[in-house]
TINUZA-137476 format. One line per 5 residues: number of its first residue (from 1); their letters; for each residue x negated, y, z of C-alpha. Coordinates in Angstrom, 2 decimals, padded with zeros to 5 digits. Each point is the difference from the previous one (the first is absolute). Layout:
N
NUM	A	X:Y:Z  ... .
***
This chain:
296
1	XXXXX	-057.31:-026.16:-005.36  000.41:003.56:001.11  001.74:001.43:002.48  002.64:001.23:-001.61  000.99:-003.17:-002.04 .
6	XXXXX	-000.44:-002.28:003.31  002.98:002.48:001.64  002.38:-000.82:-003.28  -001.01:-003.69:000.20  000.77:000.32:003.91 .
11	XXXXX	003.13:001.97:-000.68  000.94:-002.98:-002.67  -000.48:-002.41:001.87  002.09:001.48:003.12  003.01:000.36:-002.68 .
16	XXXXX	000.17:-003.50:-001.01  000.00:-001.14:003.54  002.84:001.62:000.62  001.76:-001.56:-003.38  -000.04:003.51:-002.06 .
21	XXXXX	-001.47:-000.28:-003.58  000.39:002.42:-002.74  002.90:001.53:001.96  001.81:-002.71:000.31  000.95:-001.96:003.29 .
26	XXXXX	-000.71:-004.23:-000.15  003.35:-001.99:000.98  -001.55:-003.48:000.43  -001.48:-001.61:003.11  002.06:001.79:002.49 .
31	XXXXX	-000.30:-001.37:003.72  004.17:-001.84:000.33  000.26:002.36:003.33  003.92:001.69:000.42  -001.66:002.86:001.77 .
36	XXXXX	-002.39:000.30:-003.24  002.83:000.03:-002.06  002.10:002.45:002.19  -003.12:002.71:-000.27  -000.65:-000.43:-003.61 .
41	XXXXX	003.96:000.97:-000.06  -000.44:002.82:002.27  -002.94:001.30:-002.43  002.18:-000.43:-002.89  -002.17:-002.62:-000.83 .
46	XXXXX	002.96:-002.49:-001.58  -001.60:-001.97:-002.55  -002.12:-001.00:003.04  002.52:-000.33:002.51  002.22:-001.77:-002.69 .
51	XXXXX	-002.84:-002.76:-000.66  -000.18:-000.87:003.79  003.66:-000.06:000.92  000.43:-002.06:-003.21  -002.51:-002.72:001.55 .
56	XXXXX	001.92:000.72:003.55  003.13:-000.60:-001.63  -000.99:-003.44:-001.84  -000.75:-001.41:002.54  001.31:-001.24:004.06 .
61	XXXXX	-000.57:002.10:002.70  001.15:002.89:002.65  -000.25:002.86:-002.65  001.66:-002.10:-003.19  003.27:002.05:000.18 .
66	XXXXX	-001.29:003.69:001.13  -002.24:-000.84:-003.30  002.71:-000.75:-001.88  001.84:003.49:000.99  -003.33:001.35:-000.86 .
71	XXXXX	000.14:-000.26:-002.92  003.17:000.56:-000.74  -000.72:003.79:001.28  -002.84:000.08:-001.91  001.80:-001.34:-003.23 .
76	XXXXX	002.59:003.49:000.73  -002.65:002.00:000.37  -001.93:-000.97:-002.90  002.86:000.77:-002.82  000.93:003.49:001.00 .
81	XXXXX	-003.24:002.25:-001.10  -000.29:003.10:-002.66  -002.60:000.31:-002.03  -002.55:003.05:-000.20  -002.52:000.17:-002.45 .
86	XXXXX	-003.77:001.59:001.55  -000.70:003.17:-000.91  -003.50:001.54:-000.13  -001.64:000.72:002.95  002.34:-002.38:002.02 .
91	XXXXX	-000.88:-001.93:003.22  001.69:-002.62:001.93  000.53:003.03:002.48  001.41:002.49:-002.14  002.51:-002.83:-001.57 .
96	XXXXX	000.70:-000.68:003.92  000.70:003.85:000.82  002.14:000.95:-003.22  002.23:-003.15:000.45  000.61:-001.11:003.39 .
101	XXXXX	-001.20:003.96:001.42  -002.77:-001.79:002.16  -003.84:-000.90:-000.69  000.18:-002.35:002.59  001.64:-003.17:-002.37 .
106	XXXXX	-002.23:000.70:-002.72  -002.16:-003.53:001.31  003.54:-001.78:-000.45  000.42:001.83:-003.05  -003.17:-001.19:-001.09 .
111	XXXXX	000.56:-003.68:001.23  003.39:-000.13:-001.12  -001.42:000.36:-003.54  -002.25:-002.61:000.54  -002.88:002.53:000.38 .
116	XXXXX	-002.02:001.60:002.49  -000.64:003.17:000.74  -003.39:000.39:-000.34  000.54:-000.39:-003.41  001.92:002.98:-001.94 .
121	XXXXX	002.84:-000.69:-001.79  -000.37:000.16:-003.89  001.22:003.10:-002.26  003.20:-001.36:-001.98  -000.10:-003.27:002.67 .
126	XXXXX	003.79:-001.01:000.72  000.69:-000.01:003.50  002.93:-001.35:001.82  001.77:001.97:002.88  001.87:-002.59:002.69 .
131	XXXXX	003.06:002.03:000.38  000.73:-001.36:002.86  -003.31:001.73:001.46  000.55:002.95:-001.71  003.88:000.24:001.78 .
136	XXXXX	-000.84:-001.45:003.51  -003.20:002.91:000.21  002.16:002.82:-001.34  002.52:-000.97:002.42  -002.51:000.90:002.91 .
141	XXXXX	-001.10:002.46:-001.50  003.65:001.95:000.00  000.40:000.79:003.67  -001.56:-000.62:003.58  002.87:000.43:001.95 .
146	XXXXX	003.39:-000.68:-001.51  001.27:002.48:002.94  -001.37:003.10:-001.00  -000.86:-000.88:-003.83  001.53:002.05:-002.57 .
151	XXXXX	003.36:-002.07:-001.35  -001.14:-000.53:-003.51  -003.44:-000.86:001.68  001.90:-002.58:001.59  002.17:-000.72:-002.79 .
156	XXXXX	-003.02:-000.62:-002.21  -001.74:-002.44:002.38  002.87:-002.19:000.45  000.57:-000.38:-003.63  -004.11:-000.72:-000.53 .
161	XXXXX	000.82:-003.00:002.94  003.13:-000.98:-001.99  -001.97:-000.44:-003.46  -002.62:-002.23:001.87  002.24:-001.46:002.14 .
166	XXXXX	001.90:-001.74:-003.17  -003.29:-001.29:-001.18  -001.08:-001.02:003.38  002.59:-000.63:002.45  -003.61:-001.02:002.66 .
171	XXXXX	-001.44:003.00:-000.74  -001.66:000.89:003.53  001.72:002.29:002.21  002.19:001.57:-002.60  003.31:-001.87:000.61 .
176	XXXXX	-000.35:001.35:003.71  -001.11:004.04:-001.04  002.87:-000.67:-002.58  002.43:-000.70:003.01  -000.82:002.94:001.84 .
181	XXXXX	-000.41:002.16:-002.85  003.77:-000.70:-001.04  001.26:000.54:003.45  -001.49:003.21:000.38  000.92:001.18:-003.43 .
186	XXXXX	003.72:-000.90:000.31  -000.05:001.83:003.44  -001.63:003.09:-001.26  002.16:-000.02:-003.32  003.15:-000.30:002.12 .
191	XXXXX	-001.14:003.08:002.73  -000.11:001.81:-003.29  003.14:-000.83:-000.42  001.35:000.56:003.26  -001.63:003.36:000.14 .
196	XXXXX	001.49:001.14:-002.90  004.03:-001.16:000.72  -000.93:001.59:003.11  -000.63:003.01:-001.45  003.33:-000.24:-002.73 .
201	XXXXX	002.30:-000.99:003.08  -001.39:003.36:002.02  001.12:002.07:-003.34  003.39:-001.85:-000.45  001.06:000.54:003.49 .
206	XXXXX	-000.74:004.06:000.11  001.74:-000.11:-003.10  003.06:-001.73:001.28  -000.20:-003.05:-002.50  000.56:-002.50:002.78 .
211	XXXXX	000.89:-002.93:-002.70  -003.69:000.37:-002.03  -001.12:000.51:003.71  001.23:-003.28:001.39  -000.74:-002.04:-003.14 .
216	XXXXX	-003.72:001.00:000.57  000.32:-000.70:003.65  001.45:-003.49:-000.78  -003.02:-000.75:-002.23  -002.54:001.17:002.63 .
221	XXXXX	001.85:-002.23:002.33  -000.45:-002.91:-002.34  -003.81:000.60:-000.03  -000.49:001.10:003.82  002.38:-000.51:001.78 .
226	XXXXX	000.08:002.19:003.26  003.09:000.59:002.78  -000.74:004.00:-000.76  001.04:-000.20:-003.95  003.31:-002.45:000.90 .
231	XXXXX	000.82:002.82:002.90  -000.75:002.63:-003.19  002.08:-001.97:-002.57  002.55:-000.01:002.50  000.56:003.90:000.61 .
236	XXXXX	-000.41:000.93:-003.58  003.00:-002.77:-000.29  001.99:002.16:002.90  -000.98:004.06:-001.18  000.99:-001.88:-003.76 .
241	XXXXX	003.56:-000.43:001.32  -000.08:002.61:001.86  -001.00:002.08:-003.19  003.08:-001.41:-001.94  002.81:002.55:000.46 .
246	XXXXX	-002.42:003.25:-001.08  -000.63:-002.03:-003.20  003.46:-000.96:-000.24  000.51:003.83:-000.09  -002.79:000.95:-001.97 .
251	XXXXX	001.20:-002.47:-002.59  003.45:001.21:-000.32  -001.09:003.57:-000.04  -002.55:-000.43:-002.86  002.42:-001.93:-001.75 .
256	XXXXX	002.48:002.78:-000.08  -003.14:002.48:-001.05  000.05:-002.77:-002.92  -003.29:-001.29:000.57  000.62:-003.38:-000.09 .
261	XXXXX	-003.35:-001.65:000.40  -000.11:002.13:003.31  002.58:-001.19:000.89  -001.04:-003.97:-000.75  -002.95:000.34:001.95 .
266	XXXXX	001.58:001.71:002.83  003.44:-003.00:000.35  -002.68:-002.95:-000.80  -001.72:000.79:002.90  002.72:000.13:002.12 .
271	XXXXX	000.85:-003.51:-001.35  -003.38:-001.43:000.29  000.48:001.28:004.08  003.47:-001.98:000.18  001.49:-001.05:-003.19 .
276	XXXXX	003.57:000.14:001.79  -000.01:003.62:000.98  003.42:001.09:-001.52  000.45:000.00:-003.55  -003.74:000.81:-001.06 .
281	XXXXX	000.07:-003.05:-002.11  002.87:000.60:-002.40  -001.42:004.18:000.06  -003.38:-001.84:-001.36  001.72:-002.08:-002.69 .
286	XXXXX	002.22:003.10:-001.08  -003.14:002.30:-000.39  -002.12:-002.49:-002.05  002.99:-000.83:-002.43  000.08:003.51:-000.10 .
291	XXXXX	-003.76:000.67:-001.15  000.62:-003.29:-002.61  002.21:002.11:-001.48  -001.48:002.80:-000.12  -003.18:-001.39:-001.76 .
296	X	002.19:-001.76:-002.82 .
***
């Protein structure tokens, strides 16, 4: 025999050792080890991993019920996948880049399709796509640090985690990054927030709307609550009263001018400061049966 055809012979030989024939991976004959199992899961590997725990599970032992759970997992993970159809020119890592943005899984790709990959995938071959893969990797993927990440960065890994996280509640690591991710994004969201009412209440008050002012105050207490915005809710409260008799005035002055939503404004902000202070009340009611009239 020549050289050449002793190295394909060799090369044969080495494949079928390790249980890979005509691209497709043996499931009989598996050594009953949990740890076995466990790897072939790790790899993707689940028709593997899903003969062993099945033995594991059949019969008494130490690892009967983590089998058991197993392959329940494995069961989730198994009927959530979309299907691609190979395109010319495709390779396990190409397949592994375009859908899960990372040549690294394209082994588990491979092995998940109950291939290898050593051996190309076929033009117009149906593969499947475990979304759950596909979710958990695009969920790294969307940030590094959920501190300094762009917000829809953020916002795009947790919802990756959430997707895989309803197909596999196990999924390693995820529930914990999910944790923190949702902390961090609620706290950022709501400085937003803050920063902006902070910003609104700093216009109100030059602008002498101390009701819109304290409203927004009120609602920044409700989300931080510090002793400085209670002692700032306060005084706005006080130079509001204090304000009340110069509205008073400006009210009944535009009201003779006959501008009588000048005048509205003006008395309702005297009564939102003290809705006692003389007869603002009944001047309110008088001017708005007023306008009804006027618009009939």
């Amino acid at each position: 025999m020549s050289r050449v055809g002793t190295t394909i012979a060799a090369a044969f030989a080495l494949l079928l050792t390790f249980g890979v024939c005509k691209g497709q991976l043996h499931t009989r004959n598996y050594p009953v080890s949990f740890p076995v199992a466990v790897s072939a899961a790790h790899k993707w590997e689940y028709d593997k991993a899903k003969t062993i725990f099945e033995k594991l599970a059949d019969e008494p032992g130490p690892h009967r019920y983590r089998s058991e759970q197993w392959l329940k997992r494995i069961r989730r993970i198994c009927a959530y996948n979309d299907t691609i159809t190979v395109q010319l020119g495709d390779t396990w890592e190409l397949l592994a880049l375009r859908h899960f943005n990372d040549v690294s899984l394209a082994a588990k790709l491979a092995a998940y399709n109950n291939n290898s990959i050593i051996f190309f995938p076929t033009e117009g071959e149906t593969i499947l796509i475990p979304v759950v893969h596909r979710e958990a990797a695009l969920a790294w993927q969307a940030y590094e640090d959920p501190k300094t990440a762009p917000l829809a960065d953020l916002a795009s890994g947790i919802s990756h985690m959430r997707r895989a996280l309803d197909i596999d509640p196990e999924y390693p690591d995820l529930q914990y990054r999910l944790r923190i991710a949702d902390r961090i994004y609620a706290e950022r969201t709501t400085q937003l927030v803050v920063d902006s009412l902070t910003v609104t209440v700093d216009s109100l008050v030059n602008a002498q709307e101390y009701t819109e002012a304290i409203q927004n105050l009120q609602q920044l207490q409700q989300m931080r609550p510090t002793p400085e915005r209670s002692k700032q809710i306060r005084e706005l409260q006080q130079a509001r009263r204090q304000m009340a008799p110069r509205w008073f005035d400006e009210g009944n002055r535009r009201f003779r001018e006959g501008d009588l939503e000048g005048a509205l404004k003006a008395w309702k902000k005297v009564y939102e400061a003290d809705p006692s202070y003389r007869d603002v009340a009944s001047r309110i009611e008088k001017a708005e049966t007023m306008r009804e009239t006027l618009e009939q």
